[in-house]
C-alpha positions as CSV (number, residue, x, y, z in Angstrom):
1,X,58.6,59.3,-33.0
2,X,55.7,61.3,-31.2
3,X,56.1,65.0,-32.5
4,X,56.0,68.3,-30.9
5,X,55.1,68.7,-27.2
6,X,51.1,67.9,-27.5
7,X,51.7,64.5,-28.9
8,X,53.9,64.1,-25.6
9,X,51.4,65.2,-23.3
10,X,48.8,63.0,-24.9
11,X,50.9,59.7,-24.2
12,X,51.3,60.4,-20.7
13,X,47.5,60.7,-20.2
14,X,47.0,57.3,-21.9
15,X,49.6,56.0,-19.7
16,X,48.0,57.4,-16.8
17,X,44.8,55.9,-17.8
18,X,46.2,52.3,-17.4
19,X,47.2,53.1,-14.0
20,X,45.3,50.6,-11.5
21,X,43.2,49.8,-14.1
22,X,43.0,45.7,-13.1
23,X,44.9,43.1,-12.8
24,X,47.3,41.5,-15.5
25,X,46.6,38.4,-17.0
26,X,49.4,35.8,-17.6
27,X,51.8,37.3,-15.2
28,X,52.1,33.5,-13.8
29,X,52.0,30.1,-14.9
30,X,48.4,29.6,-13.4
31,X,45.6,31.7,-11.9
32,X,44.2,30.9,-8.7
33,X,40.4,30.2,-9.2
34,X,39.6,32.1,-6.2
35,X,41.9,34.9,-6.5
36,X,39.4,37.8,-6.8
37,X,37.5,37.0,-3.4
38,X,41.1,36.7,-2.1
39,X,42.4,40.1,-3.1
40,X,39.0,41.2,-1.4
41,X,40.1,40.2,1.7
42,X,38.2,37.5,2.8
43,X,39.2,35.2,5.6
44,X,40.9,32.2,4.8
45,X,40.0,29.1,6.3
46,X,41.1,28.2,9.5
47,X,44.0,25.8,9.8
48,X,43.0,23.6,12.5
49,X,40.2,21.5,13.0
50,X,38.8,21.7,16.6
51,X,38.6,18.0,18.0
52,X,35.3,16.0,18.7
53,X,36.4,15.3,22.4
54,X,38.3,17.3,25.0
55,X,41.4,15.1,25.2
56,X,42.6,15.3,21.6
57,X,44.9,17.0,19.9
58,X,43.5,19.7,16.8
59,X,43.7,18.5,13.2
60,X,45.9,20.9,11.2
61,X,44.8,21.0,8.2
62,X,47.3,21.8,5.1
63,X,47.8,25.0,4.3
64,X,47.1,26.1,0.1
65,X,47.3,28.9,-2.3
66,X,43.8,29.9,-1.1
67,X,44.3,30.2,2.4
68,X,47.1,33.0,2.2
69,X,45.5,36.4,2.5
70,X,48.6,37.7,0.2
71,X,49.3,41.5,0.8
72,X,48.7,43.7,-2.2
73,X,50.8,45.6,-4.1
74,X,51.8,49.5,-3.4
75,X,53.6,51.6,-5.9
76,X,56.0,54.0,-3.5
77,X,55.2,58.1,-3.5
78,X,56.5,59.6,-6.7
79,X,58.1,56.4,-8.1
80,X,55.1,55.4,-10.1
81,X,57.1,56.9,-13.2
82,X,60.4,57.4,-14.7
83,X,61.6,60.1,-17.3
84,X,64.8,61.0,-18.8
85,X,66.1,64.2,-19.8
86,X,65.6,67.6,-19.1
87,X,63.0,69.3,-16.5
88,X,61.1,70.6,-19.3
89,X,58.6,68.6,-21.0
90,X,59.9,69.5,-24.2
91,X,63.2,68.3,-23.2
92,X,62.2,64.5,-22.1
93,X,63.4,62.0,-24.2
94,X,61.5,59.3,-22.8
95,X,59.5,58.0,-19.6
96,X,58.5,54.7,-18.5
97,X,55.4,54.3,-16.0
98,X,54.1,51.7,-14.0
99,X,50.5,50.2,-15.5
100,X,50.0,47.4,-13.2
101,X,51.0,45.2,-10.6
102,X,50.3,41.5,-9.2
103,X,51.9,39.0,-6.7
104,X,51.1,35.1,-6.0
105,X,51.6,33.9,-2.1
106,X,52.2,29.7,-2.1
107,X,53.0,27.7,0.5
108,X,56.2,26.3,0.7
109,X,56.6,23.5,3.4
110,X,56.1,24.6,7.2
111,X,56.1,27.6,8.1
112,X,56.8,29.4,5.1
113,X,55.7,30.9,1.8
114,X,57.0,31.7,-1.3
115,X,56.1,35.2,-2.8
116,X,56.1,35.9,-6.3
117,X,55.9,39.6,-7.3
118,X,55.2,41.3,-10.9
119,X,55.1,44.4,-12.8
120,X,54.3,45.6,-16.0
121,X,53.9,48.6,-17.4
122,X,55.0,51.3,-21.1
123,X,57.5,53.1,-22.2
124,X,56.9,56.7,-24.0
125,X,59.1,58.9,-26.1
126,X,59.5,62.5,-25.5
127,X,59.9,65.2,-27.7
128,X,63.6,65.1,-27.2
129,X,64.0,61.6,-28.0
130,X,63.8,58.9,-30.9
131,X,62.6,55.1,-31.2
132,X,65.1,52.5,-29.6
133,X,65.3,50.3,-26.8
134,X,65.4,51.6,-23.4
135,X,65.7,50.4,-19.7
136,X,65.2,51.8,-16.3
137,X,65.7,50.9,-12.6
138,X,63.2,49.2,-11.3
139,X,63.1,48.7,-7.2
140,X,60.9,45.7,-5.5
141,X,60.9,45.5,-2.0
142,X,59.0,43.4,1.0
143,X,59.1,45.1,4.6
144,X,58.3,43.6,7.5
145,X,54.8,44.9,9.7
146,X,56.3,44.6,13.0
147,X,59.6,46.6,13.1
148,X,59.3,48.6,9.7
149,X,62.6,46.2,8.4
150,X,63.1,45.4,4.4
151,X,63.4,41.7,4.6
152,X,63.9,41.9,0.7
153,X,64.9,44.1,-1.7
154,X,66.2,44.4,-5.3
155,X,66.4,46.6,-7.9
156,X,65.8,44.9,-11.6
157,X,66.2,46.6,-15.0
158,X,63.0,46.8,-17.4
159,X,63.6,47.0,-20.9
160,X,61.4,48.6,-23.8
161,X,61.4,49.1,-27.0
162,X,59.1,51.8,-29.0
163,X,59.3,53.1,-32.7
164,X,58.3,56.3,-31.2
165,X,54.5,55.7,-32.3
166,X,53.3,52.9,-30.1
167,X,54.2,52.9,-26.8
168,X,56.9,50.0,-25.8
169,X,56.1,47.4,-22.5
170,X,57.7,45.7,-19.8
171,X,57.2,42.9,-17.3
172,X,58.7,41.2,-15.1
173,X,58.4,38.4,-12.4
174,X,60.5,38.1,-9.4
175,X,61.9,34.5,-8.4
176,X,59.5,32.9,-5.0
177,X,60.7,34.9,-2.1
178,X,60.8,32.8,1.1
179,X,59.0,34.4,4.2
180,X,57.9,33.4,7.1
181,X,54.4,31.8,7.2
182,X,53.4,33.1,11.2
183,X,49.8,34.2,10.1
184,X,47.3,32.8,7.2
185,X,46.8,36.8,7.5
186,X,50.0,37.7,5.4
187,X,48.5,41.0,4.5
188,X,49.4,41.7,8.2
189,X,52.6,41.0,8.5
190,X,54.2,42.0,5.4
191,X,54.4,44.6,2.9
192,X,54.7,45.1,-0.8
193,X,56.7,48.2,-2.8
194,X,57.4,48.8,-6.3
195,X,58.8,51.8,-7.8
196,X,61.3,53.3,-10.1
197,X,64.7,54.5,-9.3
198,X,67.2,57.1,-10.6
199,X,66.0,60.1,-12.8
200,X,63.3,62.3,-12.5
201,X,60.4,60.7,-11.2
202,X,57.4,61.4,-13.3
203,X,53.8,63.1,-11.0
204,X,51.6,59.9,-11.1
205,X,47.9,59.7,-10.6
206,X,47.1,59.9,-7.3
207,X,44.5,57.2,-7.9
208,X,47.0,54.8,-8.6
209,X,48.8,54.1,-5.4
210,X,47.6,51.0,-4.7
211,X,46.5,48.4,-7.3
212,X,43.9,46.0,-7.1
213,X,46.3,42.7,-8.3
214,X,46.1,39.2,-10.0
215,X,47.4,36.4,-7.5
């Protein structure tokens, strides 16, 4: 167990430290070659081919992984972390925080993509509390550009265990959520939140509102 208050404090600063510090590796099954110029925002490709003459009709081309501009990942205001117990620091048992982020935008047949989503992040123990295995509510949500509307949202429960010494993780990857595929600009249209629910939510670096993530 982490003793006395300082030893507290000291773990949320670490924790804080991994906060939008890259993208996690391994989230999914395979990592998209081009993946970093994507989550800089380059343009993908265009998905028809003009024609040679006049009087025929445009090649489409077929849509992959790499032409998706997939929308990033934002961690919603004050949700970043999660403790339990009282609104003293001395009196928190323990807190989990949110570390880092990623999502993956495929194709799946006209029209449509599949989004995957994922988060991982620690678990601390507070002053109040002792080692064990511990879970929290964990909200993911997709909302629509164009009239502000949630077209998906869950809440999941992370689990973490600690022996009070080393910080416990979690992770955890959404099933492919369907959505429409209107633009190759998916950025656009769609939005990405994460955040814990329930508690006391925890201050969080201001820094770390939005994540640079892995595709």
């Amino acid at each position: 167990m982490i003793r006395g208050l300082s030893g507290f404090l000291f773990a949320l600063a670490a924790v804080g430290l991994l906060t939008g510090c890259g993208s996690v590796e391994g989230f999914f099954s395979h990592r998209d070659p081009n993946a970093d110029m994507l989550n800089l925002g380059a343009n993908p490709r265009p998905i028809a081919k003009p024609p040679a003459n006049p009087g025929e009709r445009p090649t489409v081309l077929p849509v992959t992984s790499q032409d998706i501009n997939c929308p990033t990942v934002d961690v919603a205001d004050g949700r970043a972390a999660l403790r339990v117990g009282g609104p003293e620091n001395a009196s928190v048992r323990y807190q989990f925080s949110i570390g880092d982020t990623a999502r993956q935008c495929d194709p799946a047949g006209p029209g449509q993509a599949a989004v995957k989503i994922g988060v991982a992040g620690e678990l601390v123990i507070g002053p109040a509390g002792s080692p064990g295995t511990f879970s929290a509510p964990l909200k993911i949500a997709v909302t629509r550009a164009a009239d502000k509307q949630e077209v998906f949202s869950k809440t999941y429960r992370v689990e973490a265990t600690t022996d009070g010494v080393s910080a416990g993780t979690f992770r955890i990857v959404t099933d492919p959520i369907a959505l429409p595929l209107a633009t190759l600009q998916l950025a656009d249209a769609y939005s990405i939140i994460v955040g814990f629910e329930g508690g006391v939510p925890a201050a969080a670096p201001k820094r770390g509102h939005r994540r640079r993530t892995a595709s």
